[in-house]
Backbone and ligand atoms as CSV (ligand in chain L), in Angstrom:
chain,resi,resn,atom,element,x,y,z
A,1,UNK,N,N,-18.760,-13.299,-90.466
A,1,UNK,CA,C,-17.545,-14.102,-90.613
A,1,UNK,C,C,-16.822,-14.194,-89.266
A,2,UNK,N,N,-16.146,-15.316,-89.025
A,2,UNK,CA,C,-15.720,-15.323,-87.871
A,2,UNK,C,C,-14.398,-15.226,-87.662
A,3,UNK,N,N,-13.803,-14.843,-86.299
A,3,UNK,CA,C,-12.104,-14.322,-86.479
A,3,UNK,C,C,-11.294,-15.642,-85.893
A,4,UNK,N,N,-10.252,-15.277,-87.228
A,4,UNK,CA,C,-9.301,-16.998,-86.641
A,4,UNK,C,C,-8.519,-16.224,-85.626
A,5,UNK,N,N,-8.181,-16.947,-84.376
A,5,UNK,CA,C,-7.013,-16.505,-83.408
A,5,UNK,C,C,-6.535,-17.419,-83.200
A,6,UNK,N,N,-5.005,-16.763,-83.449
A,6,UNK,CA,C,-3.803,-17.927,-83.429
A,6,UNK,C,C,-3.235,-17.907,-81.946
A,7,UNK,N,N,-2.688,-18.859,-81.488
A,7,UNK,CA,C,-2.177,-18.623,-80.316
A,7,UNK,C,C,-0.767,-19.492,-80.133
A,8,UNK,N,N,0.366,-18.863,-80.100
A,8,UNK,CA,C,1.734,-19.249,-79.689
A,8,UNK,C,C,2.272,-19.660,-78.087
A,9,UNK,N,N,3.032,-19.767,-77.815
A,9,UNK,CA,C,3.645,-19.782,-76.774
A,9,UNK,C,C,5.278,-19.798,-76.368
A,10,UNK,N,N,5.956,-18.867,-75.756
A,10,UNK,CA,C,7.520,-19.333,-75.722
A,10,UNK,C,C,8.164,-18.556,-74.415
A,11,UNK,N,N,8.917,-18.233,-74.551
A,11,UNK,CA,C,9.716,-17.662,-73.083
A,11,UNK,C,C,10.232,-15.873,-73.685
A,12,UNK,N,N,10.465,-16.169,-74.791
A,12,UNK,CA,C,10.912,-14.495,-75.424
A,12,UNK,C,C,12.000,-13.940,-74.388
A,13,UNK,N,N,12.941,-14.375,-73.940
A,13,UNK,CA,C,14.033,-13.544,-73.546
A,13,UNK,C,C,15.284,-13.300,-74.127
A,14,UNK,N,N,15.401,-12.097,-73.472
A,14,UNK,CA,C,16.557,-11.350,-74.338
A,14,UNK,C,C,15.935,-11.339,-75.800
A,15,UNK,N,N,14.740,-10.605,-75.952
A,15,UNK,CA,C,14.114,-10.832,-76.750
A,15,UNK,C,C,15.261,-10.287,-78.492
A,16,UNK,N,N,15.004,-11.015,-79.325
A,16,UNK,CA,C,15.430,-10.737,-80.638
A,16,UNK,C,C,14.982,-11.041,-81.849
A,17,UNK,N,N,15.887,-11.265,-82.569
A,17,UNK,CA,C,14.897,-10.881,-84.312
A,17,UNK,C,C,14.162,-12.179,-84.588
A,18,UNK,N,N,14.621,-13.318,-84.644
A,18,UNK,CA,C,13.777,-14.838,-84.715
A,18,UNK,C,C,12.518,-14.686,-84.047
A,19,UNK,N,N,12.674,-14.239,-82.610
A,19,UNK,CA,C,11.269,-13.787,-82.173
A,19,UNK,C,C,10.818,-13.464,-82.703
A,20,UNK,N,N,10.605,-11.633,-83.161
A,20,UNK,CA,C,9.961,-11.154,-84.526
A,20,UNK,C,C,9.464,-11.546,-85.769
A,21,UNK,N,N,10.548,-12.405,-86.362
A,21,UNK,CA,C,9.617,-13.378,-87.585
A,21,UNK,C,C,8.617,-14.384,-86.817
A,22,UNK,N,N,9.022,-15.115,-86.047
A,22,UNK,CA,C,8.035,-16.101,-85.649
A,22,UNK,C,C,7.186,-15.186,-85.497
A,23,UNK,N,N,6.573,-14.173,-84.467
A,23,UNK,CA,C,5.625,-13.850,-84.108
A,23,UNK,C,C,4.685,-13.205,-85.261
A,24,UNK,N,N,5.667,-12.644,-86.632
A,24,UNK,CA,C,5.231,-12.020,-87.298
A,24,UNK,C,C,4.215,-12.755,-88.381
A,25,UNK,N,N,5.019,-13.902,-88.540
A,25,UNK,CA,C,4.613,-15.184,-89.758
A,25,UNK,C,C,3.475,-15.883,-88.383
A,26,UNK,N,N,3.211,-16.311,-87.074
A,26,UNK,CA,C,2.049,-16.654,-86.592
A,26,UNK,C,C,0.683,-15.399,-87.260
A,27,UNK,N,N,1.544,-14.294,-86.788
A,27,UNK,CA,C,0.076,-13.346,-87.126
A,27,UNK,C,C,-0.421,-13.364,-88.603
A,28,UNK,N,N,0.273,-13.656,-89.346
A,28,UNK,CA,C,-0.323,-13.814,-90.611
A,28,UNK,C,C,-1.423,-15.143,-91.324
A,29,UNK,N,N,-1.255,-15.946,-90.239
A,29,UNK,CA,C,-1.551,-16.631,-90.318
A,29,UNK,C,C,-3.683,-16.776,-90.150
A,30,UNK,N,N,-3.711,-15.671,-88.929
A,30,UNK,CA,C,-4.904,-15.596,-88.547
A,30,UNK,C,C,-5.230,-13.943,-88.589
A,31,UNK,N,N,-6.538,-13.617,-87.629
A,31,UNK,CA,C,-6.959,-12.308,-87.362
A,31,UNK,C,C,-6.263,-11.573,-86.424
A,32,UNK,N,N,-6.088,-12.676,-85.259
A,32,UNK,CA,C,-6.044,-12.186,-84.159
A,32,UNK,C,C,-4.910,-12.699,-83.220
A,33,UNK,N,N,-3.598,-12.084,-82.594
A,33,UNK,CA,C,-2.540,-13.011,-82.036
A,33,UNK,C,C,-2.170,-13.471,-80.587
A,34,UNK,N,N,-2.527,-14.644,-80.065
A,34,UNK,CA,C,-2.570,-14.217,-78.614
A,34,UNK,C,C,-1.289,-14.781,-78.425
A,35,UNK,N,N,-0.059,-14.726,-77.448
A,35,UNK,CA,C,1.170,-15.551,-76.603
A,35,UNK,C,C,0.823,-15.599,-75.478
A,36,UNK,N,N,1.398,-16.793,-75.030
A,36,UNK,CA,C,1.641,-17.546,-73.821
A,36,UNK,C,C,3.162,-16.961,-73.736
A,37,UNK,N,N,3.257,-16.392,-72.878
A,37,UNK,CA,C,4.869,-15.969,-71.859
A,37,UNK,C,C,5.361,-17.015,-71.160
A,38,UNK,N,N,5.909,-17.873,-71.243
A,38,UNK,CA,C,6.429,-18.623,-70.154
A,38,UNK,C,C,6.883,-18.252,-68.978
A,39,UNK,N,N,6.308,-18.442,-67.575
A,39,UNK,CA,C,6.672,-17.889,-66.483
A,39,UNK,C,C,8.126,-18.336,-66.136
A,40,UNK,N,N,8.377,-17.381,-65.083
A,40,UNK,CA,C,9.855,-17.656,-64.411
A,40,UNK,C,C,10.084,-19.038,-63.731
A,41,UNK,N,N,9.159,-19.362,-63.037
A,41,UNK,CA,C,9.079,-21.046,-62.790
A,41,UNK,C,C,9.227,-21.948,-63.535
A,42,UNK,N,N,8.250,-22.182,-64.748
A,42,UNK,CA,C,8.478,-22.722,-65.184
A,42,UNK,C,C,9.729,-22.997,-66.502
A,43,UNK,N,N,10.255,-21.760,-66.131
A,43,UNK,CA,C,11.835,-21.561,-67.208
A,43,UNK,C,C,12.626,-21.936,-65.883
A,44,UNK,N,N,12.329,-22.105,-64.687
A,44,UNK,CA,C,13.811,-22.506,-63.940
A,44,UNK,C,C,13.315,-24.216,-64.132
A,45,UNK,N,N,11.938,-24.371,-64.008
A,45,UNK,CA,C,11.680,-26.175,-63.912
A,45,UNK,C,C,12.603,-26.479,-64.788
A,46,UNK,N,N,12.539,-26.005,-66.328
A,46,UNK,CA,C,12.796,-26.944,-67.191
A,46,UNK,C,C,13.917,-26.754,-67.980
A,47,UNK,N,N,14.862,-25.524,-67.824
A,47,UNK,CA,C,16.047,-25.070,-68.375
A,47,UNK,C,C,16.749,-25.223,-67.213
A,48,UNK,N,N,16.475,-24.847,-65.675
A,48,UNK,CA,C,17.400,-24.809,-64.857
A,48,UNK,C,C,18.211,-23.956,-64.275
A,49,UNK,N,N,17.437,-22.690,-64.958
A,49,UNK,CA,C,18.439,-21.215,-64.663
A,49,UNK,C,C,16.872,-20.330,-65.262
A,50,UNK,N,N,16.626,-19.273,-64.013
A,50,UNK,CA,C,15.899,-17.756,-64.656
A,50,UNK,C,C,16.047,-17.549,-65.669
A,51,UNK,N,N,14.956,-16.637,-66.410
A,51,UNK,CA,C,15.510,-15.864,-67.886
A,51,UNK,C,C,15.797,-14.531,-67.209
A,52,UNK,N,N,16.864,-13.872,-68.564
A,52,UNK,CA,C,17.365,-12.713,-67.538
A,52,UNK,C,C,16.787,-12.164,-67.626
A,53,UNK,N,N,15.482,-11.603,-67.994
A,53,UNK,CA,C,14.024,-10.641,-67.794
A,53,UNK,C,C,12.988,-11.217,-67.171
A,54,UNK,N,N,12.518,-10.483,-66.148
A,54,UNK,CA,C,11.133,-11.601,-65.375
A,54,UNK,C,C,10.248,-11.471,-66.308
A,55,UNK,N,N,9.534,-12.139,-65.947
A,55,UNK,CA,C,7.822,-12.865,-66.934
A,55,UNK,C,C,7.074,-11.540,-66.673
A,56,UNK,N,N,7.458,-10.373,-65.964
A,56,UNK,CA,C,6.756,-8.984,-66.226
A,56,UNK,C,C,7.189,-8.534,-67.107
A,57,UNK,N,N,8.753,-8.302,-67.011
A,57,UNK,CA,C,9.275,-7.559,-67.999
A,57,UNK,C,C,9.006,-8.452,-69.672
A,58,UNK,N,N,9.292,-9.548,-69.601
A,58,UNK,CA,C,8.600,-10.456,-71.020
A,58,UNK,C,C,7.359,-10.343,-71.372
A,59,UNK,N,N,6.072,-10.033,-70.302
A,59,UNK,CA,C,5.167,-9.856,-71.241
A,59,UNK,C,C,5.072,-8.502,-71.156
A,60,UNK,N,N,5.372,-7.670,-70.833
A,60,UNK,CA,C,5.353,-6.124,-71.427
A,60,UNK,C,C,6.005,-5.520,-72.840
A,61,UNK,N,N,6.957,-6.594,-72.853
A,61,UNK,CA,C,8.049,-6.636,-73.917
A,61,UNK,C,C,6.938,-6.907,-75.346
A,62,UNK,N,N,6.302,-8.377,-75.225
A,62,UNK,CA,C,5.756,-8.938,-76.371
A,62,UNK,C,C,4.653,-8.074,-76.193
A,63,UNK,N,N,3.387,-7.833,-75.255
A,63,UNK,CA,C,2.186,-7.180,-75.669
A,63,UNK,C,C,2.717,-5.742,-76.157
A,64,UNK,N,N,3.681,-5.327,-76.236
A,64,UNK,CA,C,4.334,-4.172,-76.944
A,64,UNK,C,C,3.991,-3.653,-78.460
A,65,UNK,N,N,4.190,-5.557,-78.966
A,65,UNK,CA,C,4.210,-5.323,-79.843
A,65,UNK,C,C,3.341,-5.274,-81.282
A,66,UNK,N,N,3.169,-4.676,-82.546
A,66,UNK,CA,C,2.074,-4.392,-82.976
A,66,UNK,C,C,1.430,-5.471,-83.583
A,67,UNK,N,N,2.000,-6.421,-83.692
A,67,UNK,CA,C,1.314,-7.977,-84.445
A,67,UNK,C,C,1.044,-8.477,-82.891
A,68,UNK,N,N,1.152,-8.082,-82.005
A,68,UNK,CA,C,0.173,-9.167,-80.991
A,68,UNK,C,C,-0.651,-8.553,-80.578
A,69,UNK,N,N,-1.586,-9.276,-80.049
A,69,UNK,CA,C,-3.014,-8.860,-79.484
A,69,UNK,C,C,-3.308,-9.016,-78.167
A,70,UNK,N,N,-3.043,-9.800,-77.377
A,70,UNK,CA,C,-2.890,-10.216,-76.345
A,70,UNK,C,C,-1.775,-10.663,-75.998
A,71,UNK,N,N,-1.723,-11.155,-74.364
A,71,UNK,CA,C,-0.545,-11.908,-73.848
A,71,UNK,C,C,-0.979,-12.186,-72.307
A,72,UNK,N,N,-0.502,-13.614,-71.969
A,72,UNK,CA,C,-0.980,-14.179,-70.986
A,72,UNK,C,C,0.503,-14.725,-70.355
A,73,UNK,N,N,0.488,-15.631,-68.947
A,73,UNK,CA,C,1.152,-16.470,-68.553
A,73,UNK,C,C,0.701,-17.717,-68.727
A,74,UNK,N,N,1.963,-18.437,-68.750
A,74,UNK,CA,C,1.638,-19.542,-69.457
A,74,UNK,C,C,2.560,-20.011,-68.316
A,75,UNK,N,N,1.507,-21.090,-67.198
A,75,UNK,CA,C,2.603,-21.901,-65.881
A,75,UNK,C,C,2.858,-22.925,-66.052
A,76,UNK,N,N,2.339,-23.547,-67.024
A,76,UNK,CA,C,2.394,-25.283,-67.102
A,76,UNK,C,C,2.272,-25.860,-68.745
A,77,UNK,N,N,3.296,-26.396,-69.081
A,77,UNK,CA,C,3.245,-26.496,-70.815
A,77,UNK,C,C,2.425,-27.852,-70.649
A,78,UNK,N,N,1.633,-28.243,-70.101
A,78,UNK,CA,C,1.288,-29.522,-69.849
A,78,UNK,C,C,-0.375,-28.976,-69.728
A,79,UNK,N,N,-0.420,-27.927,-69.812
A,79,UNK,CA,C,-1.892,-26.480,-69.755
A,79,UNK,C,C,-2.304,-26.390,-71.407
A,80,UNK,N,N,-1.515,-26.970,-72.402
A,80,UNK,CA,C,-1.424,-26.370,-73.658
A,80,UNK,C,C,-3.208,-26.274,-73.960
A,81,UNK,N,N,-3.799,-27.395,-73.402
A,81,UNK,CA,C,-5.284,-27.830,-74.497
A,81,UNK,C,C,-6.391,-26.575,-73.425
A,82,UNK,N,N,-5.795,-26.195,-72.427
A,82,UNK,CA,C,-6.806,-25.816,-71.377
A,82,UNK,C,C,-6.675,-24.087,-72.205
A,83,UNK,N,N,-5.102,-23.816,-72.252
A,83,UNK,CA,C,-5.023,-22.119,-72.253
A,83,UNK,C,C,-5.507,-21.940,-74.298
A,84,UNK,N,N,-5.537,-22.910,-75.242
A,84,UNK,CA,C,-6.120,-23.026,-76.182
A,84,UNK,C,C,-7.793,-22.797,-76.311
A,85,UNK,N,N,-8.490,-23.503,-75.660
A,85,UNK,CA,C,-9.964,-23.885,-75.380
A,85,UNK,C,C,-10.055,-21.930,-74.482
A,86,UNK,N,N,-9.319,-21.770,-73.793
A,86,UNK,CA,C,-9.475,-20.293,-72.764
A,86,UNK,C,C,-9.652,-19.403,-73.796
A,87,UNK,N,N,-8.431,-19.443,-74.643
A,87,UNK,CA,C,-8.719,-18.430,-75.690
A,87,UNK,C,C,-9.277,-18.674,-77.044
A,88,UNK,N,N,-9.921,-19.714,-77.146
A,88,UNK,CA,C,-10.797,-19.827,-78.474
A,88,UNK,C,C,-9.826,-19.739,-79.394
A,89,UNK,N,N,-8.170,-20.259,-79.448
A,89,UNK,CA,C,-7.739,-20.598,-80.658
A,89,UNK,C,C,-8.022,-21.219,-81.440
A,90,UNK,N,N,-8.073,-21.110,-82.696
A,90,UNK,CA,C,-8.326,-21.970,-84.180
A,90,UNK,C,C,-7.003,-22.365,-84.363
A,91,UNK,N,N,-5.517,-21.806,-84.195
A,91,UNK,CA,C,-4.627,-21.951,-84.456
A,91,UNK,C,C,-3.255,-22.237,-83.534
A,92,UNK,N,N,-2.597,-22.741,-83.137
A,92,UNK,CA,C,-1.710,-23.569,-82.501
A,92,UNK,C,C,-0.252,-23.325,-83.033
A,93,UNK,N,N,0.685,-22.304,-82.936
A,93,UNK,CA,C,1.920,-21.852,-83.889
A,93,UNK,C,C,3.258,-22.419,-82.668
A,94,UNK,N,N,3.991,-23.280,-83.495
A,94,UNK,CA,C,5.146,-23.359,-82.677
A,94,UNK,C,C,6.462,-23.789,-83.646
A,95,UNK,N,N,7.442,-23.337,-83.159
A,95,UNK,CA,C,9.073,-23.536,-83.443
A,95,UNK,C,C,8.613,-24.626,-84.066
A,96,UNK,N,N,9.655,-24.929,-84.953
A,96,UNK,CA,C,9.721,-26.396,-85.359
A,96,UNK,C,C,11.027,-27.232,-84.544
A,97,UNK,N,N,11.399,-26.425,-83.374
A,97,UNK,CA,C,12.128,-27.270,-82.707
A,97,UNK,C,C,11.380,-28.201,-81.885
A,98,UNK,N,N,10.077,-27.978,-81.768
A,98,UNK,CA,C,8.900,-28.730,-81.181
A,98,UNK,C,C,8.058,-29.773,-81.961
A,99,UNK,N,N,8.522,-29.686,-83.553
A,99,UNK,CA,C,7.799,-30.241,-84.229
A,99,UNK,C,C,7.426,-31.858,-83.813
A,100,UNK,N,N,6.271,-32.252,-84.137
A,100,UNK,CA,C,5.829,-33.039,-83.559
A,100,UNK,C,C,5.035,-33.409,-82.020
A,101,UNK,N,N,5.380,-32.540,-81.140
A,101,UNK,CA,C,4.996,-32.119,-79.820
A,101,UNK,C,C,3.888,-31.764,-79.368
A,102,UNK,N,N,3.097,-31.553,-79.843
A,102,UNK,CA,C,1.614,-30.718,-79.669
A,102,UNK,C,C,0.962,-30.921,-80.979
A,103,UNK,N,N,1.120,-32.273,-81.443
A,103,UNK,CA,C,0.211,-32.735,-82.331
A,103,UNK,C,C,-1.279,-33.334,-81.347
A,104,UNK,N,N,-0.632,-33.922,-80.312
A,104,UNK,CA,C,-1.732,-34.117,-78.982
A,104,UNK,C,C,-3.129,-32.812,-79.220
A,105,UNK,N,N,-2.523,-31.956,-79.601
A,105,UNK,CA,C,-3.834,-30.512,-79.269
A,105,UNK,C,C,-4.636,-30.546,-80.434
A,106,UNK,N,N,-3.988,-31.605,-81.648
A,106,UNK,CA,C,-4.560,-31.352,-82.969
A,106,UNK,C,C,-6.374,-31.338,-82.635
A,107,UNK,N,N,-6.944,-32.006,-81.646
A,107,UNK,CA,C,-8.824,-32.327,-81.923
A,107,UNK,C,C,-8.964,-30.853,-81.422
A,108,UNK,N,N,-9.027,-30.032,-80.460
A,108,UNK,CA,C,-8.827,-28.755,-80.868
A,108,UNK,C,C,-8.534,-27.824,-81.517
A,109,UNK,N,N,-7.623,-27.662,-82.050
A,109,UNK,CA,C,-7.410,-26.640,-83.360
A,109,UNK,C,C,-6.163,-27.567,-84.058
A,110,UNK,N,N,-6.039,-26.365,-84.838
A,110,UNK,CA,C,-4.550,-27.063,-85.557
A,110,UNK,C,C,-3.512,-26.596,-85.493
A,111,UNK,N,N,-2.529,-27.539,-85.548
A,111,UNK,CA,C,-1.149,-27.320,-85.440
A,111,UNK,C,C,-0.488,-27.071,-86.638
A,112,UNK,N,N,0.188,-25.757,-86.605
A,112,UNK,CA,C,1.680,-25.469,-87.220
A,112,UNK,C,C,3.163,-25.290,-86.661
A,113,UNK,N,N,4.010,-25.991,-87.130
A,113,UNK,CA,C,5.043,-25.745,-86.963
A,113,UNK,C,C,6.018,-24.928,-88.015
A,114,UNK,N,N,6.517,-24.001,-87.695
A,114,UNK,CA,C,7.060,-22.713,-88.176
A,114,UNK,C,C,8.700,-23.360,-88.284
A,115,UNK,N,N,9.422,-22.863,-89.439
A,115,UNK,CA,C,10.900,-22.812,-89.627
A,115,UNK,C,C,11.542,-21.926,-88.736
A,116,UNK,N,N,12.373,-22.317,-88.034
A,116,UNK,CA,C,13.062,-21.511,-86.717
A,116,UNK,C,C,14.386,-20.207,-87.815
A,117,UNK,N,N,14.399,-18.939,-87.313
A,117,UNK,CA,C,14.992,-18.426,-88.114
A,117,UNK,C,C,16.716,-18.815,-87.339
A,118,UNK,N,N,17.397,-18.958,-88.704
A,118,UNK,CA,C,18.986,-19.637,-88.557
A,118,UNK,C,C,19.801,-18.884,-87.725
A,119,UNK,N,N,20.746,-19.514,-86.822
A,119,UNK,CA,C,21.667,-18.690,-86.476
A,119,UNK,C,C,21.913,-17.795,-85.336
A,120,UNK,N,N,20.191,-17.410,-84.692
A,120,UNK,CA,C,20.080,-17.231,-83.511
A,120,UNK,C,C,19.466,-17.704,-82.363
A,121,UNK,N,N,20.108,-17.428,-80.863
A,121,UNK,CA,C,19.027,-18.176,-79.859
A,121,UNK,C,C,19.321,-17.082,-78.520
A,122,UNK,N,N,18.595,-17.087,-77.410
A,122,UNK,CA,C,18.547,-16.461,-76.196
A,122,UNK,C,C,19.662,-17.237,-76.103
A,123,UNK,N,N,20.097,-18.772,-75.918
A,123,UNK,CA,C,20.835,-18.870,-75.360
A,123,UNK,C,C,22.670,-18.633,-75.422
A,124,UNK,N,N,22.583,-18.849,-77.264
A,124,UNK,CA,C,23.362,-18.009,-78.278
A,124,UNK,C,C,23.701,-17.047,-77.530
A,125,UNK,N,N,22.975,-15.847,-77.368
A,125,UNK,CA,C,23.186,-14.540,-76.697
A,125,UNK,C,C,23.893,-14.522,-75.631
A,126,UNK,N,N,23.148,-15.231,-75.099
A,126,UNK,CA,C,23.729,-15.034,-73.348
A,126,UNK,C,C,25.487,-15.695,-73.432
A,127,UNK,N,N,25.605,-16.994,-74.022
A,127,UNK,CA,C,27.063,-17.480,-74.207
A,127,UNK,C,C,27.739,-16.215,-74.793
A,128,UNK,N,N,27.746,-15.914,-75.776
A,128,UNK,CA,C,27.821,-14.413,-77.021
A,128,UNK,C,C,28.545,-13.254,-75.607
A,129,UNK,N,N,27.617,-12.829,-75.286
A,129,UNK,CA,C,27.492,-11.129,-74.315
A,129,UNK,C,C,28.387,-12.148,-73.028
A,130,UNK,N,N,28.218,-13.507,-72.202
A,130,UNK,CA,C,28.823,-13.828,-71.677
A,130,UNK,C,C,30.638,-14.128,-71.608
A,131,UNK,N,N,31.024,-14.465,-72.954
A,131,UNK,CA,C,32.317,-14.431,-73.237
A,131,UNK,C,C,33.209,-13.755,-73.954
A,132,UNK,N,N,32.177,-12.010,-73.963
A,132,UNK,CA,C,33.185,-10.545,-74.506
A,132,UNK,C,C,33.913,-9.906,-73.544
A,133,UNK,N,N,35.410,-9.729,-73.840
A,133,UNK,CA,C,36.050,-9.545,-72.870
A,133,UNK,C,C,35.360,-8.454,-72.009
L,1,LIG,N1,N,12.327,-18.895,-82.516
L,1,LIG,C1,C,12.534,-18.826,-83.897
L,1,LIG,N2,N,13.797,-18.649,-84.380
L,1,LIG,C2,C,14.840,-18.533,-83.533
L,1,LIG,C3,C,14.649,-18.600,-82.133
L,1,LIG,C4,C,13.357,-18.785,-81.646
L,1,LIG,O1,O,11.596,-18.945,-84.694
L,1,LIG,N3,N,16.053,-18.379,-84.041
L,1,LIG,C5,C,10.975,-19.124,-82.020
L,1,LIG,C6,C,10.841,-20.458,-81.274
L,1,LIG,O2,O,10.688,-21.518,-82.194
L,1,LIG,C7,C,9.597,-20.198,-80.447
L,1,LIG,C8,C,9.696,-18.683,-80.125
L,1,LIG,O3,O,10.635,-18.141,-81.066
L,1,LIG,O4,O,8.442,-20.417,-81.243
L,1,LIG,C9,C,10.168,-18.438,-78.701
L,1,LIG,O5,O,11.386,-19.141,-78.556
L,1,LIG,P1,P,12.298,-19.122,-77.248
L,1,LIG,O6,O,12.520,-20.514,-76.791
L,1,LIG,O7,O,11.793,-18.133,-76.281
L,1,LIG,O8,O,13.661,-18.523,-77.877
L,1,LIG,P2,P,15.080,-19.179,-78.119
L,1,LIG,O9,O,15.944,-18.130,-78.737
L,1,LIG,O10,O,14.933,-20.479,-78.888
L,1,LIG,O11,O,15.558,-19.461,-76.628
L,1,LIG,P3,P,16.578,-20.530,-76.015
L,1,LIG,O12,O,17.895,-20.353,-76.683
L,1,LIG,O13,O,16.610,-20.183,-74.546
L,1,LIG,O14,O,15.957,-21.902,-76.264
């Protein structure tokens, strides 16, 4: 029998609990869990500001943890079909703030889009911890 591996991708800083379900509900999904870390570059390309943990400290953070299996850098979201095909995903897990977005990868594996858990965000946080007296 052969092993499904799912493979995600996100930035995980200031890592918190939404992280955790997502990552938790991808792994259930398959055998095996790989993430894409979003590097520090490419979080200043496209947000415009560092995350406040470098892409060391983020993937030490996620391969930490016991539902993942791996963890890579991920430099170019425009890489999606190349770092898929690298790791022999069957499975394709993303936010549904992306929904629709990486239907492009569907002739490779398949795409899910996941319910984002309510109420929290990194960036939430940072405004949050930024404006306590
Ligand atoms: N995620 C989630 N629920 C949340 C926040 C994030 O399911 N409340 C998921 C995203 O959909 C993505 C993964 O966690 O699949 C990594 O998201 P990331 O962008 O790193 O986290 P955010 O908290 O959304 O960060 P930001 O506020 O900077 O966009």
């Amino acid at each position: 029998m052969s092993i499904r591996t799912v493979i995600t991708f996100g930035t995980f800083d200031v890592f918190h609990v939404g992280h955790v379900r997502v990552l938790k509900r991808a792994a259930a999904l398959g055998d095996r869990l790989v993430v894409g870390v979003s590097g520090d570059a490419l979080n200043v390309a496209k947000k415009g500001r560092p995350p406040v943990f470098s892409q060391e400290e983020r993937l030490e953070i996620v391969s930490s943890l016991a539902v993942v299996d791996g963890v890579f850098l991920e430099e170019s979201l425009e890489q999606k079909r190349d770092y898929i095909l690298e790791h022999e995903a069957d499975v394709l897990v993303m936010g549904d703030d992306w929904a629709g977005k990486f239907d492009w990868v569907s002739d490779v594996c398949e795409v899910v889009y996941l319910a984002r858990t309510p109420s929290v965000s990194t960036t939430g946080l940072i405004e949050h911890i930024a404006g306590l007296p």
